[in-house]
Structures are given as C-alpha cells and as structure tokens.
C-alpha positions as CSV (number, residue, x, y, z in Angstrom):
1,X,46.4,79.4,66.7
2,X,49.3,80.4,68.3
3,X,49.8,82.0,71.9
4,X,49.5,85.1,72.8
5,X,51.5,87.4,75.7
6,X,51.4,90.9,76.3
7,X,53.7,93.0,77.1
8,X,54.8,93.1,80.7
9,X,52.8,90.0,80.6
10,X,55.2,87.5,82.4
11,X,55.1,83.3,81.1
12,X,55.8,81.3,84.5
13,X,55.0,78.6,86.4
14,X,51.9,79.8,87.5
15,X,51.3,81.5,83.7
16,X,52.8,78.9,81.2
17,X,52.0,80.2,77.8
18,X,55.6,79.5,76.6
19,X,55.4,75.9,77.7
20,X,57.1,73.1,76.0
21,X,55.9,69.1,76.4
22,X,58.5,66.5,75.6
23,X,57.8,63.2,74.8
24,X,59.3,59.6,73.9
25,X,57.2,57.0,72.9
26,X,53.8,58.6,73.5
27,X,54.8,59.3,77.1
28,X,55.7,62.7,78.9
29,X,59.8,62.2,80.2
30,X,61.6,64.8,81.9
31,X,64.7,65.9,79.7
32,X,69.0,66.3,81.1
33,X,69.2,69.8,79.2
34,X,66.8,72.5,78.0
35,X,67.6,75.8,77.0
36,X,65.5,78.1,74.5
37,X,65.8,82.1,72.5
38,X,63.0,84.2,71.8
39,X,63.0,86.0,68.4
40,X,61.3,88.5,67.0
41,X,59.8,87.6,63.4
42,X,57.0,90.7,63.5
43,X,57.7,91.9,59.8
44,X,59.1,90.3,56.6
45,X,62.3,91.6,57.3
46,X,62.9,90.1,60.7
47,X,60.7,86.9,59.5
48,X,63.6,86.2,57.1
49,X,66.6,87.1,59.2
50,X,64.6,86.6,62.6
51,X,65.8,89.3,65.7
52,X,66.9,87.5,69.0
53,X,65.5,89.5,71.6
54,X,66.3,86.7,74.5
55,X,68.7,86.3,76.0
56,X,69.8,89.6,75.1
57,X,73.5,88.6,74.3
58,X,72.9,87.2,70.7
59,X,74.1,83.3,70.1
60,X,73.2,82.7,74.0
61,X,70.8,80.8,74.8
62,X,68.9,80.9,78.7
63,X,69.2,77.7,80.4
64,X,65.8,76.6,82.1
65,X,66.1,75.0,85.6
66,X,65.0,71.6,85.6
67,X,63.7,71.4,88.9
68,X,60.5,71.1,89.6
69,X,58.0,74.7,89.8
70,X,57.9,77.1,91.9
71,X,61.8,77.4,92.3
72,X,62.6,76.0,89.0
73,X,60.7,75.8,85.3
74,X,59.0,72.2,85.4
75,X,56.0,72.1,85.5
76,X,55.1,68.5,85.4
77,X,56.7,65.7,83.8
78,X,57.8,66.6,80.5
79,X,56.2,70.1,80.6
80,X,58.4,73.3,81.0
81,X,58.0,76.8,81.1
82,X,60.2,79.4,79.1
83,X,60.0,82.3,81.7
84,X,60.1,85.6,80.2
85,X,57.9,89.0,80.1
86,X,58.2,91.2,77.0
87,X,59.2,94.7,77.6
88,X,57.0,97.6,77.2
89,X,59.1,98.6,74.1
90,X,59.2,94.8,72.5
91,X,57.5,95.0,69.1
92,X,54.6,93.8,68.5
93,X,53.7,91.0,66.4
94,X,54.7,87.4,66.0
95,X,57.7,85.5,67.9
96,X,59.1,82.3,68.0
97,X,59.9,80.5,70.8
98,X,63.3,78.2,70.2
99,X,63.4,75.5,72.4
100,X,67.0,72.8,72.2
101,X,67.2,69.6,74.7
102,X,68.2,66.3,75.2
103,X,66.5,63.3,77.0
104,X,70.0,62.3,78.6
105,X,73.5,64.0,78.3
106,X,75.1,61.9,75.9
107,X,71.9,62.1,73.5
108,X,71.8,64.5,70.3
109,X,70.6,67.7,70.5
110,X,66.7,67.5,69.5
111,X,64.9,71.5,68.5
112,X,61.4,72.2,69.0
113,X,59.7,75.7,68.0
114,X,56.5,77.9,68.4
115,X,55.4,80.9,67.2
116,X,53.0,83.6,69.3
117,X,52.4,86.8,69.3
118,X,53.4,89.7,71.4
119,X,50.4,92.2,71.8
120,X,49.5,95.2,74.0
C-alpha cells in the first residue's frame, strides 16, 4: 500500500510520509548527497511520460539538508524526509517520489522510488 498525503498536507520532520531509509549491509548509514523530484503519474498519459511537479523547474532536482531534524531533513540515521505539501490544485491521484544519493561523494549515484497518492 502506498502513502497517502493530502493536499495542503505538508511531509516534514514531524509528518514523514515521504521518508526514505538507506541502508548498507543491513544497517541504517547516513548518506554525503540526497536529493529527490516528485511526479505526477495520476492517468495513463502522465504514468507513461510521468509530469514533474517538484521542483517546479523541470530536470532540477531539491537538495534535502542532511542535518539532523528540525532545522534540516534527517530524521534519524539513515531516515530522511522529502519535505513537500501538494497544492490545492495538484491532481489527484498517484505520485512517485524520486529519491538519488550516495553513501560518500566519490560513490555512484544509487536511485530509490515510491509511489503514493495525492488525495483531498
């Protein structure tokens, strides 16, 4: 099942529901780099050629802080927080959450993705 946020519904620290847990060999680490998009994949149409609705410059990608919650986006080891509130105008439907790190600088680029649903 996957999340669900409404709109004006902000995910943050306090609200994680587009969280993402990293781990290496079975443990929770803290990564160098994190960044993630949000696209909209509501209708067949956008499911094939999927909408980026964050950030709103398309190709960009919002850099989470690293620090540790409430000033940045971790919120424990290995667990971040994609902060973002749907508008009141975002469709409704499913999402994905696109999520690119690395453990240490020098490391290859790793992906991770979620879908959830945007909903009144």
């Amino acid at each position: 099942m996957s999340a669900v946020l409404a709109r004006q519904q902000a995910s943050t620290c306090t609200n994680p529901i587009l969280d993402l847990y990293v781990t290496h060999a079975g443990m929770l680490i803290n990564v160098s780099i994190l960044e993630f998009q949000i696209f909209d994949i509501s209708d067949s149409t956008k499911y094939a050629n999927p909408v980026q609705v964050y950030p709103a410059i398309v190709g960009n990608r919002q850099t989470v802080n690293l620090a540790a919650c409430p000033g940045g986006d971790r919120i424990s080891t290995g667990r971040y927080v994609a902060k973002w509130t749907p508008t009141n105008t975002e469709a409704l439907g499913l999402h994905e959450v696109r999520w690119f790190f690395k453990l240490s600088p020098l490391d290859q680029e790793l992906t991770s993705s979620e879908t959830f649903d945007v909903i009144i």
